[in-house]
PDBQT receptor file of N, H, CA, C and O in Angstrom, charges set to zero:
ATOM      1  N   UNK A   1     129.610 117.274  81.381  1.00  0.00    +0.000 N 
ATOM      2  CA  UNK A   1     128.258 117.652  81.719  1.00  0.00    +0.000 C 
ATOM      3  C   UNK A   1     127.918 117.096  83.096  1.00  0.00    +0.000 C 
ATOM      4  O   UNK A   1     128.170 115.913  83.324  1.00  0.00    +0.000 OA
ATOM      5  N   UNK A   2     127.431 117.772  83.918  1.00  0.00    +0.000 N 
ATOM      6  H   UNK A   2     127.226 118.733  83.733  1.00  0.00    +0.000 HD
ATOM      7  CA  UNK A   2     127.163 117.782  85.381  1.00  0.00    +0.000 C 
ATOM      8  C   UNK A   2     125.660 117.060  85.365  1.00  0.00    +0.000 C 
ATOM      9  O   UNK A   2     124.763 117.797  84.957  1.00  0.00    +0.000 OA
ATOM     10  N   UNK A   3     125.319 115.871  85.712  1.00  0.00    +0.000 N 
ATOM     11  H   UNK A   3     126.049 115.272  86.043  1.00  0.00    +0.000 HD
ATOM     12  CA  UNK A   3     123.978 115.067  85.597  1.00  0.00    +0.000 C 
ATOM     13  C   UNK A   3     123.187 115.807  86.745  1.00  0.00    +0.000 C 
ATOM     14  O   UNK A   3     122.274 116.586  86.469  1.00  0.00    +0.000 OA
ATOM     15  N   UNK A   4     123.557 115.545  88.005  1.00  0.00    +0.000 N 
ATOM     16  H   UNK A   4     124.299 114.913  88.229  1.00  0.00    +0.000 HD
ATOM     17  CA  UNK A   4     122.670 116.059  89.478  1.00  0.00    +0.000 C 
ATOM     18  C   UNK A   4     123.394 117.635  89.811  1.00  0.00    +0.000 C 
ATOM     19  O   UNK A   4     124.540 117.874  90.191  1.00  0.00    +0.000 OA
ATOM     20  N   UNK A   5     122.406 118.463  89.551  1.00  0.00    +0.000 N 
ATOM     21  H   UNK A   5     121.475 118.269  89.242  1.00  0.00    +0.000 HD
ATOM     22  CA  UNK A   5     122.650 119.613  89.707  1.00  0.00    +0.000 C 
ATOM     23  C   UNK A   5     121.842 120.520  91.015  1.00  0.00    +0.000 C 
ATOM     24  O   UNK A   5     120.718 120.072  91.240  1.00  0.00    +0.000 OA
ATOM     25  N   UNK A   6     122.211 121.605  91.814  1.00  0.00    +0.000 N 
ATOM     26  H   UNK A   6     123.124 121.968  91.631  1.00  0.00    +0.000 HD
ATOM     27  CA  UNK A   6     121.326 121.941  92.653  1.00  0.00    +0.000 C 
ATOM     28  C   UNK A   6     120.609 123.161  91.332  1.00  0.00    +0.000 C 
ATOM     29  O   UNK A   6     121.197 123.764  90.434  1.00  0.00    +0.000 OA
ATOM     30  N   UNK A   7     118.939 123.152  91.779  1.00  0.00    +0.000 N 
ATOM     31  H   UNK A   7     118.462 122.662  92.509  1.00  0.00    +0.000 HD
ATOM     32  CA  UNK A   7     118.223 123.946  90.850  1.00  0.00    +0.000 C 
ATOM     33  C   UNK A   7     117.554 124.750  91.952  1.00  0.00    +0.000 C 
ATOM     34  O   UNK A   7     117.429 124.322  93.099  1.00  0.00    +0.000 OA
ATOM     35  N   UNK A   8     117.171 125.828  91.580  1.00  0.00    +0.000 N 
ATOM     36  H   UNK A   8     117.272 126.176  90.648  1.00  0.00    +0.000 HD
ATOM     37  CA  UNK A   8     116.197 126.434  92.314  1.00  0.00    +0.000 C 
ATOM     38  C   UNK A   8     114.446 126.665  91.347  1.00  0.00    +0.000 C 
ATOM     39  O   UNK A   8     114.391 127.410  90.369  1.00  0.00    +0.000 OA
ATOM     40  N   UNK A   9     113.659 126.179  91.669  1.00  0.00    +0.000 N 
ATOM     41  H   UNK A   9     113.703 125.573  92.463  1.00  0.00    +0.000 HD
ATOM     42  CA  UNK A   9     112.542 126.267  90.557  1.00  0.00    +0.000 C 
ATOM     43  C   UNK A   9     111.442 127.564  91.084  1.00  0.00    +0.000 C 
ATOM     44  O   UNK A   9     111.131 128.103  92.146  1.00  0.00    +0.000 OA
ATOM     45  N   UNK A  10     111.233 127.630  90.213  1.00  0.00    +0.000 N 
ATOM     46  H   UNK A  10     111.486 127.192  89.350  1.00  0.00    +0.000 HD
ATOM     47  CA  UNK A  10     110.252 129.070  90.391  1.00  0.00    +0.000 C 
ATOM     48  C   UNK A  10     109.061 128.350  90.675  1.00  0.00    +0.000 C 
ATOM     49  O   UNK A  10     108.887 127.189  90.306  1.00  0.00    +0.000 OA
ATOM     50  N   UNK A  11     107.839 129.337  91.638  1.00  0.00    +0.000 N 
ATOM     51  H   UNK A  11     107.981 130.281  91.937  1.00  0.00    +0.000 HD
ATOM     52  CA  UNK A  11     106.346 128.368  91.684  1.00  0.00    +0.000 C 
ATOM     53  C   UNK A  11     106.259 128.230  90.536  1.00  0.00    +0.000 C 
ATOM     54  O   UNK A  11     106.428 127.036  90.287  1.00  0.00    +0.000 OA
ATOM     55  N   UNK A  12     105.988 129.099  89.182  1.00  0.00    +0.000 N 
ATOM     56  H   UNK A  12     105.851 130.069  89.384  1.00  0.00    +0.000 HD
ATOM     57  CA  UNK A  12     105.523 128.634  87.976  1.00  0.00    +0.000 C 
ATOM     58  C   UNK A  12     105.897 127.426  87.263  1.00  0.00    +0.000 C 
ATOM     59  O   UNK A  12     105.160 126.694  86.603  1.00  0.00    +0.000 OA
ATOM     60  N   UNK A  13     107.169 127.313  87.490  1.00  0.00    +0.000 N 
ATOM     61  H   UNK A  13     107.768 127.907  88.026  1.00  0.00    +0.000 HD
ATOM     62  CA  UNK A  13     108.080 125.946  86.827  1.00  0.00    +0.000 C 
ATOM     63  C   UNK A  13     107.755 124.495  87.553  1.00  0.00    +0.000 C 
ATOM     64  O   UNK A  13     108.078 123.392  87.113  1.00  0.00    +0.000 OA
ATOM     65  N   UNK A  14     106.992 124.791  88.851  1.00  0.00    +0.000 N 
ATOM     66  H   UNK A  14     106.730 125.687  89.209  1.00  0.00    +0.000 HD
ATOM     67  CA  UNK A  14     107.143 123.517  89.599  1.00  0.00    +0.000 C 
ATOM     68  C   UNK A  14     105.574 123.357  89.812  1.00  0.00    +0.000 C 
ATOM     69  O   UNK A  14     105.211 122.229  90.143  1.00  0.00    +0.000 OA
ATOM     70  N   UNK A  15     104.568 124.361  89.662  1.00  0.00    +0.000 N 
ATOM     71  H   UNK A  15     104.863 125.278  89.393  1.00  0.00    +0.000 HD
ATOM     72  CA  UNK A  15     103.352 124.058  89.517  1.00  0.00    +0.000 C 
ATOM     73  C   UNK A  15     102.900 123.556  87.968  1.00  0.00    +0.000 C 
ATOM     74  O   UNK A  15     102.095 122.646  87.769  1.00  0.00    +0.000 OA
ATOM     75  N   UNK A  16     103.269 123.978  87.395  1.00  0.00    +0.000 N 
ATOM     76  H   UNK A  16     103.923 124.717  87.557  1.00  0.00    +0.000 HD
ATOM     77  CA  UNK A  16     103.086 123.089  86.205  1.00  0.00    +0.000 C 
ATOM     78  C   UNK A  16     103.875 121.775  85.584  1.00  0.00    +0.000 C 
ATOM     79  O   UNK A  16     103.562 121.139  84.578  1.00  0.00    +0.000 OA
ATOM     80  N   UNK A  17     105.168 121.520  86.620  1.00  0.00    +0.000 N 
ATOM     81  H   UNK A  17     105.422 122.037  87.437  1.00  0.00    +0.000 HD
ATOM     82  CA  UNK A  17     105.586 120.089  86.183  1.00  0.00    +0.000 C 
ATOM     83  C   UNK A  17     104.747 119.659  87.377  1.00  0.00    +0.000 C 
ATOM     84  O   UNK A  17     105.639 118.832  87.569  1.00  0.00    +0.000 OA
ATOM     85  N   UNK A  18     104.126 119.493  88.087  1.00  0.00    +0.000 N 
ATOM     86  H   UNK A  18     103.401 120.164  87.932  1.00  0.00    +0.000 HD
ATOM     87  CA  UNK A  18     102.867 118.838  89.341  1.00  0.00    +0.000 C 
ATOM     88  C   UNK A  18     101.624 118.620  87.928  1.00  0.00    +0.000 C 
ATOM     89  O   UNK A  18     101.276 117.561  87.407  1.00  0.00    +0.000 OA
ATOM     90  N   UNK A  19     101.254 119.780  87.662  1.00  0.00    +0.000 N 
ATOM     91  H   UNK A  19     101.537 120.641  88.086  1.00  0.00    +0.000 HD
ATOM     92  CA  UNK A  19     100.237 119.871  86.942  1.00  0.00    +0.000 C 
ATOM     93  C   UNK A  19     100.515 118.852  85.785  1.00  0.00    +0.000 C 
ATOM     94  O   UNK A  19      99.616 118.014  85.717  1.00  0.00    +0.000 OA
ATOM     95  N   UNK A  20     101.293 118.724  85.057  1.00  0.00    +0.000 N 
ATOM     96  H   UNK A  20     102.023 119.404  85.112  1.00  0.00    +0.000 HD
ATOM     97  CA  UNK A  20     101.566 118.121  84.059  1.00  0.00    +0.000 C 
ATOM     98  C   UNK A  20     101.981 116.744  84.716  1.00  0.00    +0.000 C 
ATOM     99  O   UNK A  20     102.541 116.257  83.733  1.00  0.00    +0.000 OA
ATOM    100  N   UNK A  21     102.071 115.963  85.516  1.00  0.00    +0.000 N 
ATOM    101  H   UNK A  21     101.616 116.359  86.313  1.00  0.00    +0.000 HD
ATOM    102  CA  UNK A  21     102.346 114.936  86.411  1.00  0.00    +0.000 C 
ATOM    103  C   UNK A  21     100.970 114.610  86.411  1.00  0.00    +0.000 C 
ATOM    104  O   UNK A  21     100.448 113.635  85.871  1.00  0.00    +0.000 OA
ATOM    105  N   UNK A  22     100.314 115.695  87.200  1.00  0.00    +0.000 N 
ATOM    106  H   UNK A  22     100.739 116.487  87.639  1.00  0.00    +0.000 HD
ATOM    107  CA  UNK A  22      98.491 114.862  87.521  1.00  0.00    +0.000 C 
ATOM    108  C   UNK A  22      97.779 114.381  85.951  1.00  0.00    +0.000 C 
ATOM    109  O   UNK A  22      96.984 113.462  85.755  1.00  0.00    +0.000 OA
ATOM    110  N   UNK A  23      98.360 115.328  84.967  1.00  0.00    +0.000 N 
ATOM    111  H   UNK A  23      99.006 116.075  85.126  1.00  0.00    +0.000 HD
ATOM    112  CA  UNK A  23      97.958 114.985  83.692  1.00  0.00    +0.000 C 
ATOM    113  C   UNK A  23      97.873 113.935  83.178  1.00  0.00    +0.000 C 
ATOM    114  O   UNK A  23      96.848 113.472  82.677  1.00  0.00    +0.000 OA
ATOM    115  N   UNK A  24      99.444 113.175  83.259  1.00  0.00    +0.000 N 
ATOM    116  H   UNK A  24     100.277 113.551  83.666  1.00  0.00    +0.000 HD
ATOM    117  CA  UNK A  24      99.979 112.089  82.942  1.00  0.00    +0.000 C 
ATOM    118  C   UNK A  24      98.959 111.109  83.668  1.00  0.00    +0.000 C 
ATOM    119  O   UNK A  24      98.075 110.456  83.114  1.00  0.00    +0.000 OA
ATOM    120  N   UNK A  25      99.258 111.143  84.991  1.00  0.00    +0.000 N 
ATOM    121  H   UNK A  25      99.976 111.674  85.441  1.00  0.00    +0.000 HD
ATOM    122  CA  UNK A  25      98.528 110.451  85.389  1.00  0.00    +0.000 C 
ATOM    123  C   UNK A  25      96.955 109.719  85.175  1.00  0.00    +0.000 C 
ATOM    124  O   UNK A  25      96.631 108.537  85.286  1.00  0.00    +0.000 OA
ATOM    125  N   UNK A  26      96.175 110.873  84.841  1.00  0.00    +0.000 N 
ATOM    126  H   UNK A  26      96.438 111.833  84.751  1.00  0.00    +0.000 HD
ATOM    127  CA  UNK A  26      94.905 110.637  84.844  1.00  0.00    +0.000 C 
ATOM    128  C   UNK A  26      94.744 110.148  83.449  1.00  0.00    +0.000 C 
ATOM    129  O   UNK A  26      93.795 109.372  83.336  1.00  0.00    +0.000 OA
ATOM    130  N   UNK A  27      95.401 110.382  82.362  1.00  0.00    +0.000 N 
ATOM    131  H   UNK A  27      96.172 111.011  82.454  1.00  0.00    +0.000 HD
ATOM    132  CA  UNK A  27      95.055 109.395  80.823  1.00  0.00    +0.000 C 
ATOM    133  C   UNK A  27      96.043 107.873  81.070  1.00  0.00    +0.000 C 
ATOM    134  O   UNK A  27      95.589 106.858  80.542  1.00  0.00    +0.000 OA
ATOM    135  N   UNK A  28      97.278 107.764  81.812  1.00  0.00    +0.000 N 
ATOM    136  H   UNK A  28      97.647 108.588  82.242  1.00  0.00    +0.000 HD
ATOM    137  CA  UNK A  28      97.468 106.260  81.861  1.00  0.00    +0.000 C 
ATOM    138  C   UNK A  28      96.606 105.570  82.818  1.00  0.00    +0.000 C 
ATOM    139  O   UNK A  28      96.554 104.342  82.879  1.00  0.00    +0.000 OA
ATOM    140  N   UNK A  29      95.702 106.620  83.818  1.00  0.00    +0.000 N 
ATOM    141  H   UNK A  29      95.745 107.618  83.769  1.00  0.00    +0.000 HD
ATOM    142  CA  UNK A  29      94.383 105.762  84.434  1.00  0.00    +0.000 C 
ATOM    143  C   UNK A  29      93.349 105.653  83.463  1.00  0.00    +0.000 C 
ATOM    144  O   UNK A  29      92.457 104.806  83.409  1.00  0.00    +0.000 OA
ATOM    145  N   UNK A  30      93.531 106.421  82.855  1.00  0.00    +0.000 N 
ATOM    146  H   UNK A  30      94.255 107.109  82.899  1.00  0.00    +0.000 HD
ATOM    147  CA  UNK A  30      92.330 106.023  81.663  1.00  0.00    +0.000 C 
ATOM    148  C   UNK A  30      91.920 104.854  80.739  1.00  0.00    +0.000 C 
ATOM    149  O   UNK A  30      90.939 104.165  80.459  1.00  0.00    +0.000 OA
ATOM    150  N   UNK A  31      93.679 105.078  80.311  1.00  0.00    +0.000 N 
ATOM    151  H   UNK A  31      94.476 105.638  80.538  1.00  0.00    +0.000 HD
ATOM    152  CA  UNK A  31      93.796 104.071  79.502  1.00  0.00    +0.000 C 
ATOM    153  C   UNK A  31      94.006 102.241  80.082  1.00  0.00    +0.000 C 
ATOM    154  O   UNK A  31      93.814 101.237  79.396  1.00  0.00    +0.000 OA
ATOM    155  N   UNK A  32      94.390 102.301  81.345  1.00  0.00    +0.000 N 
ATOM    156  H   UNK A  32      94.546 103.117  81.902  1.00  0.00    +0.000 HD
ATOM    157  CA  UNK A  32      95.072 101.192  81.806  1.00  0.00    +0.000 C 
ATOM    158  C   UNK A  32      93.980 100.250  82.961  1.00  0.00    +0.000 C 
ATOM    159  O   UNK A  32      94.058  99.063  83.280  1.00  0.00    +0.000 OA
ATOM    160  N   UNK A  33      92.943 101.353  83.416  1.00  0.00    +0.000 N 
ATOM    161  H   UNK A  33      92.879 102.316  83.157  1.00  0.00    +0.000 HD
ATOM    162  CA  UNK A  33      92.159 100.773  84.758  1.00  0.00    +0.000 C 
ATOM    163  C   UNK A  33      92.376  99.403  84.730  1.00  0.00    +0.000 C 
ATOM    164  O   UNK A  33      93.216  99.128  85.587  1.00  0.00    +0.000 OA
ATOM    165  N   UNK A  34      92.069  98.611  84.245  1.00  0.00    +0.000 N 
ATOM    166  H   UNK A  34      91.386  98.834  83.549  1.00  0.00    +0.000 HD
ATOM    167  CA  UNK A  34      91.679  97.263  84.783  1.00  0.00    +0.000 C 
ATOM    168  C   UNK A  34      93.390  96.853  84.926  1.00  0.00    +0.000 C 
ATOM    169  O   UNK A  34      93.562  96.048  85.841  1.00  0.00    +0.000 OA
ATOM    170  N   UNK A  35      94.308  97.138  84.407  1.00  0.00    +0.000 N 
ATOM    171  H   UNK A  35      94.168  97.792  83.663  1.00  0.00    +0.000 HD
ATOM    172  CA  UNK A  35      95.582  96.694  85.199  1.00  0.00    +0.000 C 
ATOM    173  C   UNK A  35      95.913  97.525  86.205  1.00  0.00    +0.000 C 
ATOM    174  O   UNK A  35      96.366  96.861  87.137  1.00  0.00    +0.000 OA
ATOM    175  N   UNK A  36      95.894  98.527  86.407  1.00  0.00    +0.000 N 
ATOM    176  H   UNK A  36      95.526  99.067  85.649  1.00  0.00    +0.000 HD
ATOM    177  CA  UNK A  36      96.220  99.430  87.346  1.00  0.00    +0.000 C 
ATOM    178  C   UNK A  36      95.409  98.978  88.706  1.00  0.00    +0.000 C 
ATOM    179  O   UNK A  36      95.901  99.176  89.817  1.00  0.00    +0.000 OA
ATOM    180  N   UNK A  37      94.088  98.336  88.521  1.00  0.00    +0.000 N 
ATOM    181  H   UNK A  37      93.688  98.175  87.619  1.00  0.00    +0.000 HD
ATOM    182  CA  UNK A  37      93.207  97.448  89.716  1.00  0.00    +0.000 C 
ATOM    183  C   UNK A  37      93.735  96.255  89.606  1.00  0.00    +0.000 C 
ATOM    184  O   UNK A  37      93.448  95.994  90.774  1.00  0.00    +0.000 OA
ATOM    185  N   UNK A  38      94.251  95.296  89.249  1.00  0.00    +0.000 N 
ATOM    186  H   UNK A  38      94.485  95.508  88.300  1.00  0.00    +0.000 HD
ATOM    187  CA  UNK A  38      94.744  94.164  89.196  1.00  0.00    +0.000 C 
ATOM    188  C   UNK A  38      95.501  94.715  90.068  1.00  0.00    +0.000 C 
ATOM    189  O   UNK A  38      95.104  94.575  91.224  1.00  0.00    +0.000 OA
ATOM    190  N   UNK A  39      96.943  95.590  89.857  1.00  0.00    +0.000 N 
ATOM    191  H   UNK A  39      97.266  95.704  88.917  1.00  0.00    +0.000 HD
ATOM    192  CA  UNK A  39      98.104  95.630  90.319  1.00  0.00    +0.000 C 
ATOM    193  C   UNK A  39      97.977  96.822  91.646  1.00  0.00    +0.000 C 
ATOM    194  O   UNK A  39      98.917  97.538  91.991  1.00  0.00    +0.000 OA
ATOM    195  N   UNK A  40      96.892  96.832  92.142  1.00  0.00    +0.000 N 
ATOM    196  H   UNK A  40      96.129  96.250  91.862  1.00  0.00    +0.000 HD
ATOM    197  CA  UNK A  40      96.569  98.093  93.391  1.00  0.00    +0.000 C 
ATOM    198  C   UNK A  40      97.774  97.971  94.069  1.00  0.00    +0.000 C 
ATOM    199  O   UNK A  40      98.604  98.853  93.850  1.00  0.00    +0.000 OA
ATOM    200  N   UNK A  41      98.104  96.947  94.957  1.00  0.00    +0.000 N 
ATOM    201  H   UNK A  41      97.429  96.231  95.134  1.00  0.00    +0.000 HD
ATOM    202  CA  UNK A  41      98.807  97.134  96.106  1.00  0.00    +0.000 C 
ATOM    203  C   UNK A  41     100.406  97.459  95.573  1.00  0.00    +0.000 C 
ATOM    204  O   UNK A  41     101.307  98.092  96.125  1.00  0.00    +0.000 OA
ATOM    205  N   UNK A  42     100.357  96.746  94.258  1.00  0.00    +0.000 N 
ATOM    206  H   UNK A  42      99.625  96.232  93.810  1.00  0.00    +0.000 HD
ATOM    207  CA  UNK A  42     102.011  97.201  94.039  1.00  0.00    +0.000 C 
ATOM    208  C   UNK A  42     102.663  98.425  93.637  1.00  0.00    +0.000 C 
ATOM    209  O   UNK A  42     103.828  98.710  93.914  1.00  0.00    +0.000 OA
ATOM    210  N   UNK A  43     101.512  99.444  92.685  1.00  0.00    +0.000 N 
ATOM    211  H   UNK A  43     100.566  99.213  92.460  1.00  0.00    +0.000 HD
ATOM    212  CA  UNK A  43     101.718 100.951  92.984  1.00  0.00    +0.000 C 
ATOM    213  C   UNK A  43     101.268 101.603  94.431  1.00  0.00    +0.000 C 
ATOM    214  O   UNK A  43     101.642 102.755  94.650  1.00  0.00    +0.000 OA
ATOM    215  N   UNK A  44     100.417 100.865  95.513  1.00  0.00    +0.000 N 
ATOM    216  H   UNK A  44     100.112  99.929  95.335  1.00  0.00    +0.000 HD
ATOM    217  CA  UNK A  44     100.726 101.600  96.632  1.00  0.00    +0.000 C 
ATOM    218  C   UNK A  44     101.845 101.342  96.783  1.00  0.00    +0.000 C 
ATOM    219  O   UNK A  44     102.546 102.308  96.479  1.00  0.00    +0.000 OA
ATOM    220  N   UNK A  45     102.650 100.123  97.259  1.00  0.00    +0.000 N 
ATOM    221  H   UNK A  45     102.081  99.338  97.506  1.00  0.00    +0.000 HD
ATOM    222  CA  UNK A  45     103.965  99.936  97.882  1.00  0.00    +0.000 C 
ATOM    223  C   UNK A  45     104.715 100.904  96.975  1.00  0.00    +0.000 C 
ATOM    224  O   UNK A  45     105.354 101.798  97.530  1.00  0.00    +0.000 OA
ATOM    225  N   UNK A  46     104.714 100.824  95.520  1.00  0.00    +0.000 N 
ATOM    226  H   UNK A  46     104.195 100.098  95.070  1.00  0.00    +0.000 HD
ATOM    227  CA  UNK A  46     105.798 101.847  95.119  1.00  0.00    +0.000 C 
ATOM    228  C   UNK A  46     105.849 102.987  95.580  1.00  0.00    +0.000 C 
ATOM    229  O   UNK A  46     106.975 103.416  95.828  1.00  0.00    +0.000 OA
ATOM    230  N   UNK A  47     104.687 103.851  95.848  1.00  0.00    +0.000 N 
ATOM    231  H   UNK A  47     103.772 103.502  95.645  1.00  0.00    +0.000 HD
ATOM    232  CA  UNK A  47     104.407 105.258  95.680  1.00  0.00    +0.000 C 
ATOM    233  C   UNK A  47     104.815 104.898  97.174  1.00  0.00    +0.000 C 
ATOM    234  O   UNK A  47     105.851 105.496  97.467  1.00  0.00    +0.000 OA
ATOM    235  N   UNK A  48     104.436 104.282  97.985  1.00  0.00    +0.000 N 
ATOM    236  H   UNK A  48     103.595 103.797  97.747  1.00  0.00    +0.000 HD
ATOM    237  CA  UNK A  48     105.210 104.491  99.617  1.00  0.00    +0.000 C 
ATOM    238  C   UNK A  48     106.886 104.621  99.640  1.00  0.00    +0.000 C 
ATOM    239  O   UNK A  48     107.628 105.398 100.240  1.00  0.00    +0.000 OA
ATOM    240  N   UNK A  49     107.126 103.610  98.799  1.00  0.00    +0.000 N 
ATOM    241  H   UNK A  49     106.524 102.978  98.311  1.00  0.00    +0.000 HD
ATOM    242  CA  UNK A  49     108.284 103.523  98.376  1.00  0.00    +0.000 C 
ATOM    243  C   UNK A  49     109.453 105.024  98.252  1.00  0.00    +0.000 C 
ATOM    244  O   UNK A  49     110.469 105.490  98.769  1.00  0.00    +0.000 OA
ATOM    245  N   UNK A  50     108.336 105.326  97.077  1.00  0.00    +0.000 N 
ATOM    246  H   UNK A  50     107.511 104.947  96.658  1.00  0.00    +0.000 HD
ATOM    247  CA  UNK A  50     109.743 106.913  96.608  1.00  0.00    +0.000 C 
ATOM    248  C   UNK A  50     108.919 107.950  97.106  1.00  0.00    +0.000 C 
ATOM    249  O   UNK A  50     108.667 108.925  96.399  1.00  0.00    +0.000 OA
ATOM    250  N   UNK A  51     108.376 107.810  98.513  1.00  0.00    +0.000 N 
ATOM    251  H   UNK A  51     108.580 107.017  99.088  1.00  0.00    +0.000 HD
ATOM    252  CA  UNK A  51     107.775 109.240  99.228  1.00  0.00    +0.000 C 
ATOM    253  C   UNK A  51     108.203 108.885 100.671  1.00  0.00    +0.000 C 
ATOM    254  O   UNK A  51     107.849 109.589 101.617  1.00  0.00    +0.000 OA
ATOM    255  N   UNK A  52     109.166 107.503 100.868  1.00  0.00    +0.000 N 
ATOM    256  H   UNK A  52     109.454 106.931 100.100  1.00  0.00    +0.000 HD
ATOM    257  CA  UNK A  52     110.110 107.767 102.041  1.00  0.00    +0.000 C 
ATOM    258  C   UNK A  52     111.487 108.802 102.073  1.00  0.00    +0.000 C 
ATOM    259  O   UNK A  52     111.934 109.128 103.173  1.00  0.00    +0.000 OA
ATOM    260  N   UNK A  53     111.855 109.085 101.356  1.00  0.00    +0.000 N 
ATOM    261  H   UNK A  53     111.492 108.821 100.462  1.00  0.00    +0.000 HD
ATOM    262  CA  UNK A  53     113.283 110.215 100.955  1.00  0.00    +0.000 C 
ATOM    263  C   UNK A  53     112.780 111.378 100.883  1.00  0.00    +0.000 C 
ATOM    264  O   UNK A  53     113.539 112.217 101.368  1.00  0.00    +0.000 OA
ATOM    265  N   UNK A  54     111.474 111.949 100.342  1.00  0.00    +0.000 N 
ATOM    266  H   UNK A  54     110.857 111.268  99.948  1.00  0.00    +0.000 HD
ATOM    267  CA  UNK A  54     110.873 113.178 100.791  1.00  0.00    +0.000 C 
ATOM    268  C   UNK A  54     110.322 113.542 101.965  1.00  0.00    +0.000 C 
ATOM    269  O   UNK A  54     110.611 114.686 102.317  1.00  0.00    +0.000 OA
ATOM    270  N   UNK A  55     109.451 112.780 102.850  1.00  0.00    +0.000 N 
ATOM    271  H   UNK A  55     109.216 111.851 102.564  1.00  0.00    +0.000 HD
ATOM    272  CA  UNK A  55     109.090 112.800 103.778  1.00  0.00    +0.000 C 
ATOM    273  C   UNK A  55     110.460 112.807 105.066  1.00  0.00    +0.000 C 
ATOM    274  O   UNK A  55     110.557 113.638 105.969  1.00  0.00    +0.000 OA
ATOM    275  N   UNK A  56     111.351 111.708 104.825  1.00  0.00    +0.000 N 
ATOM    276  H   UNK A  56     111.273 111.032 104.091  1.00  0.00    +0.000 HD
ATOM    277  CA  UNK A  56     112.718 112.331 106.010  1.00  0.00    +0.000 C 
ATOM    278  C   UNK A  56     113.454 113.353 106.172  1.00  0.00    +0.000 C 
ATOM    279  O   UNK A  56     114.131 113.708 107.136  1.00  0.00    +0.000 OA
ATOM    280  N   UNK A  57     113.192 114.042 104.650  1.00  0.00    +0.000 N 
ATOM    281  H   UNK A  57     112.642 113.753 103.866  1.00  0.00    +0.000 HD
ATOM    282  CA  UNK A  57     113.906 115.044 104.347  1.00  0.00    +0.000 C 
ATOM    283  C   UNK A  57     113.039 116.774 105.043  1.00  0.00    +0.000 C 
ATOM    284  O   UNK A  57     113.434 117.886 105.392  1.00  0.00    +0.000 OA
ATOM    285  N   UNK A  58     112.111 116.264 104.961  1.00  0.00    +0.000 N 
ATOM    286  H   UNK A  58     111.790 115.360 104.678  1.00  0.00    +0.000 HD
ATOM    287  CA  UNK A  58     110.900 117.215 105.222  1.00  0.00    +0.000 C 
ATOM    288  C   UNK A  58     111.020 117.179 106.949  1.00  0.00    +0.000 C 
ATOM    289  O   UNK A  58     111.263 118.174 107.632  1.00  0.00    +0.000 OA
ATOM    290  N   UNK A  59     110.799 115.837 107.461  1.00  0.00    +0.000 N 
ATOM    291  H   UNK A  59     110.602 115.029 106.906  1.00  0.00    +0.000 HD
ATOM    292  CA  UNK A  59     110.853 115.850 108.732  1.00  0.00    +0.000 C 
ATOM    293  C   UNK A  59     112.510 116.526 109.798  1.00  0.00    +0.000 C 
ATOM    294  O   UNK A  59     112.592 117.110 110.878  1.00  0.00    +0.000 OA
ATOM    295  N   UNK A  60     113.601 116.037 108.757  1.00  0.00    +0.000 N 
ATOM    296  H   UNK A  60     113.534 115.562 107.880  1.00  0.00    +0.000 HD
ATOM    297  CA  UNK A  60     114.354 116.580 109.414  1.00  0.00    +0.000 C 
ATOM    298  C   UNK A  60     114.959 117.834 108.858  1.00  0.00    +0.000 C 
ATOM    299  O   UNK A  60     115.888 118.316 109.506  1.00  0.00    +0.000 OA
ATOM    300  N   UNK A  61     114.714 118.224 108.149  1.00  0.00    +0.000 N 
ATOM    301  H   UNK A  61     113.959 117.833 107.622  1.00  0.00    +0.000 HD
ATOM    302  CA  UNK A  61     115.152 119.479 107.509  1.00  0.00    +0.000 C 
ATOM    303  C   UNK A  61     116.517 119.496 106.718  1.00  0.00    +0.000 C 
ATOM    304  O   UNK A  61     116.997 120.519 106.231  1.00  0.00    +0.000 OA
ATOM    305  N   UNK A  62     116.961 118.515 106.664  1.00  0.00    +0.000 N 
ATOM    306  H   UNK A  62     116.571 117.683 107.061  1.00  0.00    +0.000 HD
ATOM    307  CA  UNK A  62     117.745 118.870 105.713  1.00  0.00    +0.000 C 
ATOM    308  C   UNK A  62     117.683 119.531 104.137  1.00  0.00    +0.000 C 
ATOM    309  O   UNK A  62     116.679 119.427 103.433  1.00  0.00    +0.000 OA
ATOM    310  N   UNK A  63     118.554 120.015 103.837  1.00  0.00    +0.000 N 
ATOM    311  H   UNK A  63     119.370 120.099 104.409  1.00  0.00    +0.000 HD
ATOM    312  CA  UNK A  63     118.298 121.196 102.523  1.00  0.00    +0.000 C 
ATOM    313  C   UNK A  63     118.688 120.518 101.287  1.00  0.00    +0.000 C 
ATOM    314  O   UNK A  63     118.851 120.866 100.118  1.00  0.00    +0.000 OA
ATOM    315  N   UNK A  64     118.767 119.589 101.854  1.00  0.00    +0.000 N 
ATOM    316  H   UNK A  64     118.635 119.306 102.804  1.00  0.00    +0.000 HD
ATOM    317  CA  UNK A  64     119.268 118.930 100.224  1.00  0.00    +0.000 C 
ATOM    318  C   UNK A  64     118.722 117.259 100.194  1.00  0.00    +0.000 C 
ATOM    319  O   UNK A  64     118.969 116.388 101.029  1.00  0.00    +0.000 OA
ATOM    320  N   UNK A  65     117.726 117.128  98.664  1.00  0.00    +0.000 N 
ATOM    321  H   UNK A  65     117.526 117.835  97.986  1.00  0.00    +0.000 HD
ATOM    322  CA  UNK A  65     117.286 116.157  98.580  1.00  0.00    +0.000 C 
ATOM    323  C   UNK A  65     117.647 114.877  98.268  1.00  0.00    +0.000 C 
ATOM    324  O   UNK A  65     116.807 113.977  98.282  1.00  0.00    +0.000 OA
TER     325      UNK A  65
């Protein structure tokens, strides 16, 4: 079984795993606020974190992520 595969996703398939992402998101903010404010700066650094490999990829064009 082949783990990393190249996929091609349809808008429908990739607007609703986004959609279903913001989902997630907004009930573990629900549920979690007062740690999620305790811990502010360390999900910024993360989220800076794993949106450096998209952003170089974007800037230089390469086709593969």
């Amino acid at each position: 079984m082949k783990i990393w595969k190249d996929t091609v996703w349809s808008p429908w398939a990739l607007g609703s795993l986004k959609w279903s992402g913001m989902f997630f998101g907004i009930i573990v903010g629900a549920f979690f606020p007062d740690f999620v404010r305790q811990h502010l700066w360390a999900f910024i650094a993360a989220m800076l974190l794993l949106a450096i490999k998209p952003i170089m990829v974007f800037f230089r064009g390469d086709k593969t992520v």
